[in-house]
C-alpha positions, 0 to 999 in steps of 0.5 A: 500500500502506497504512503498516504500523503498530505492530500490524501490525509485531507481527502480522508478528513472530508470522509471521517470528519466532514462536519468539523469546521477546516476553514474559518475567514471572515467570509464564510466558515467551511467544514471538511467535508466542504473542503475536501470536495473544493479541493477535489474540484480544483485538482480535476480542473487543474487536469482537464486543463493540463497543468497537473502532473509536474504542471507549475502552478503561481498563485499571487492571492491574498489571504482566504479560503479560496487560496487554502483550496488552489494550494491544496487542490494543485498538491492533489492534481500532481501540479507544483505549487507556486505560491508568490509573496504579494509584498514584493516588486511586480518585476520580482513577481515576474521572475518567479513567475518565469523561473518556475515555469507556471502554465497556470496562474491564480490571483485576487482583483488587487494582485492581477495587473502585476502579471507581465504581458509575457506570463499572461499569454505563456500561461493556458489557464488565468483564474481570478477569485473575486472581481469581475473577470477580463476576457483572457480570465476565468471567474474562480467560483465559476471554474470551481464550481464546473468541475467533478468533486470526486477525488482524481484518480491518479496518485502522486508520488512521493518523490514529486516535487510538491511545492517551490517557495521562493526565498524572501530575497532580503539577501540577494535574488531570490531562489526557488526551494522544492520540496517532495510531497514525502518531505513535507509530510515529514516535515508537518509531522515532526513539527505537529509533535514540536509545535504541539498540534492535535485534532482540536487546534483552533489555529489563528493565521495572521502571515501570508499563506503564501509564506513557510512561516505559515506552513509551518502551522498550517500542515500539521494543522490540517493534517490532524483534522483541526481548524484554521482560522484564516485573517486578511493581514495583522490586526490586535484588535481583531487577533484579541477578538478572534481569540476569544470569540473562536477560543483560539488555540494555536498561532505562529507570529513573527517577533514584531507582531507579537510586540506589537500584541504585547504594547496595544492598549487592549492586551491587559484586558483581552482573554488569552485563556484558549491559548495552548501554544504559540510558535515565533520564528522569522527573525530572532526573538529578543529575550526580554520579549520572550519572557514578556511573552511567557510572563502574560501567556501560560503556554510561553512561547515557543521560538523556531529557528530554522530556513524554508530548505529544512533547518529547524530546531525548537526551544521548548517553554519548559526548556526555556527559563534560563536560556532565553537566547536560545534557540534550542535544538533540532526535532527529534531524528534531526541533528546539527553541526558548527563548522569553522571557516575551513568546513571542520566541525568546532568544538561546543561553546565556539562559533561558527556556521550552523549546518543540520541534517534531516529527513525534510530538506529540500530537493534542492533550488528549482532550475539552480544545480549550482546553488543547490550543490553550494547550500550543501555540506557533505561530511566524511560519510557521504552525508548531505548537510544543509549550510545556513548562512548563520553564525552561532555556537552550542553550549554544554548541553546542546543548546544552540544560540544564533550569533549572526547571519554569515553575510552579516557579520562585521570585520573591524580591525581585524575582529569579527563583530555580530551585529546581534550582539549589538542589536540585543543590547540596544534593544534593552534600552527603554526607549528602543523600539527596534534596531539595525546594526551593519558594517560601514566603510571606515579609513581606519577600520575597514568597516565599523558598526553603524546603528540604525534606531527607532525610538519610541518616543521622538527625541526622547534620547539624543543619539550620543546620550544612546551610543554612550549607554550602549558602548559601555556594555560593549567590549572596546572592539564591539563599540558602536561609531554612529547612531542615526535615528529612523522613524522606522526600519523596513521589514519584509512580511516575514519581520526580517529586517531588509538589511540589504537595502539599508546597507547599501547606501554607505557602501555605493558610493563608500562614505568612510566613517571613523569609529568613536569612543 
């Protein structure tokens, strides 16, 4: 008998539990058995018009069900699924769109003239969910609706490629990662026992379906039967209200929401008892904000490390007191190595570049063999471990604790400086809201620290007041030289800071900058 995968598993809960709630928006409520026959409808559509099977399918929509149904109904029909981050550029939008190769494209009415004139005549099928669809698109109900609910007949196997997410591209052009069907159901399954699941997890999505942030709920979710409650964007008010209203039990968010949750004026009176775990990953998570969150929730919060390829490793609640800078360590079956400049792995307690083996990475980068043969490290036994671009060291017991990105880090007289170290004391001050630390040109050093800093209130602190608080909990070759003040600091959807795009003006042209104090 051949492995039930994701869509079968979805198949099944349409059966044996038909009348649970799998969908919930603002919209409409869908129960499974609701749920399994529209995604049924949309795989035999996706074969009648010859886009199953390997077919790439790009899906550029906003949140609702009728993207839950396109990205499952494509991984039932055999297609790869595209799904495409609405934040970014329409000319960034157009190379994904080429690169994977899509011959189907579905969209929402805000999102559908961001398509090139190139991709709308290459592809054989443009649907369009809402809206008054133009001649070349068909109504997304319409097409729906036109197709059987019977569930296809042709099995997927488990070694197809199931998905491409593209990368956030906040470190250069962004790549497509594929994944195997047999992957991600590895993968929804090891994270459903870390992150807590069960068949009764009410999970409130607050990021982007097309995001592996959300993933990362969203599979082990609706693999055991549960039920996600699907929000347009980020809203406290809403979230507060969702939470009591739907007794929320489950949601992942990225450092800055749950900041933001934590600083609204209806935190201290909203109803937070239904909650049973919460998930943070995307960028790292300060550690005065972890032990807020642990202060106002029961449950803690559990911080995820890890890349869309396949790096994760957890910090479980009841492991976290006394380790708030932790990221704690790989899933159950996984494993994790630091190496040196050299490729040699280092002893615990010293730094490195992180790399992890497990059972759900990536296939490799779509149509890019040699990035796909560069994102690997292949030990003495043939193994094949993927490298992380971090920087960061295991302690004693394992515990591992990021220090930096790779491309991050800063080379200033010769020492290695990681600017998370500067960023996290500058995040202790009372008047810091958010932070960026980066290299710059400098005569003297090569580069130096520059700090890019939001404060929260206006001139509440003179910048020189600030970087005197800050280097004197800086050893003398940490020292910040400069601190600008921003009204705030660009992020991409996922809460990671676009240090690129910060950077680059003081390295084109160079501007030197000489280190103070």
């Amino acid at each position: 008998m051949r492995q039930p995968l994701l869509p079968d598993i979805f198949s099944s809960h349409g059966v044996w539990r038909g009348d649970h709630p799998a969908l919930i928006t603002r919209a409409e409520r869908v129960d499974w058995r609701t749920l399994s026959a529209r995604v049924h409808q949309v795989a035999n559509g996706l074969v009648a018009a010859g886009c199953g099977d390997g077919a790439r399918v790009g899906v550029l929509m906003s949140n609702g069900a009728a993207m839950a149904e396109v990205l499952f109904g494509a991984m039932k029909a055999g297609a790869i699924v595209a799904p495409l981050n609405t934040t970014v550029t329409d000319e960034a939008i157009d190379a994904m769109l080429r690169d994977a190769g899509v011959s189907a494209v579905f969209a929402t009415p805000e999102h559908q003239g961001r398509l090139s004139a190139r991709v709308l005549e290459e592809a054989k099928l443009l649907v369009l969910a809402g809206g008054d669809p133009a001649s070349t698109w068909t109504s997304y109900a319409r097409w729906r609706d036109a197709q059987s609910a019977e569930a296809p007949r042709a099995p997927v196997a488990p070694d197809a490629i199931c998905n491409i997410i593209y990368s956030s591209g906040t470190t250069g052009q962004p790549k497509g990662i594929a994944h195997t069907h047999k992957g991600r159901l590895d993968w929804a399954h090891d994270l459903g026992h870390a992150l807590r699941y069960h068949s009764g997890a009410r999970l409130l999505v607050v990021t982007g379906l097309y995001s592996n942030i959300t993933w990362a709920g969203m599979l082990p979710t609706l693999m055991l039967g549960g039920t996600l409650v699907i929000h347009e964007g980020f809203d406290p008010s809403e979230i507060f209200d969702a939470m009591k209203r739907e007794r929320i039990t489950h949601t992942s968010m990225v450092p800055v929401q749950f900041q933001r949750l934590l600083e609204h004026p209806e935190f201290r009176t909203s109803d937070r008892t239904s909650m049973q775990a919460m998930m943070c990953c995307g960028a790292p998570l300060p550690a005065h904000i972890k032990q807020a969150l642990f202060d106002a929730f029961p449950c803690g919060v559990i911080e995820l490390y890890g890349s869309t390829e396949g790096i994760i490793t957890t910090l479980a609640p009841e492991e976290a007191h006394g380790r708030m800078s932790s990221v704690g360590k790989p899933l159950p079956g996984g494993d994790i190595v630091v190496l040196d400049s050299d490729d040699h792995p280092v002893p615990r307690g010293q730094a490195g570049e992180i790399a992890a083996l497990s059972r759900f990475a990536m296939n490799g980068y779509w149509n890019n063999p040699k990035a796909t043969e560069e994102a690997f490290w292949i030990d003495a036994e043939g193994r094949r471990w993927l490298r992380s671009g971090d920087i960061g060291r295991l302690d004693a017991e394992g515990y591992l604790t990021i220090t930096d990105r790779k491309k991050d880090m800063i080379i200033s007289g010769g020492q290695n400086i990681y600017p998370a170290d500067l960023e996290a004391v500058l995040m202790r001050h009372d008047q810091v809201f958010d932070c960026a630390v980066f290299g710059v040109p400098s005569d003297r050093w090569g580069e130096t620290p520059l700090a890019l800093v939001v404060l929260r209130e206006p001139h509440a602190i003179d910048t020189e007041a600030l970087r005197g608080w800050t280097n004197a909990q800086l050893g003398k070759q940490q020292r910040i030289a400069n601190i600008e003040l921003r009204p705030s600091l660009p992020r991409n959807a996922n809460g990671k800071l676009l240090k690129r795009e910060l950077r680059a003006p003081y390295w084109a042209p160079a501007r030197a900058l000489d280190r103070k104090g």
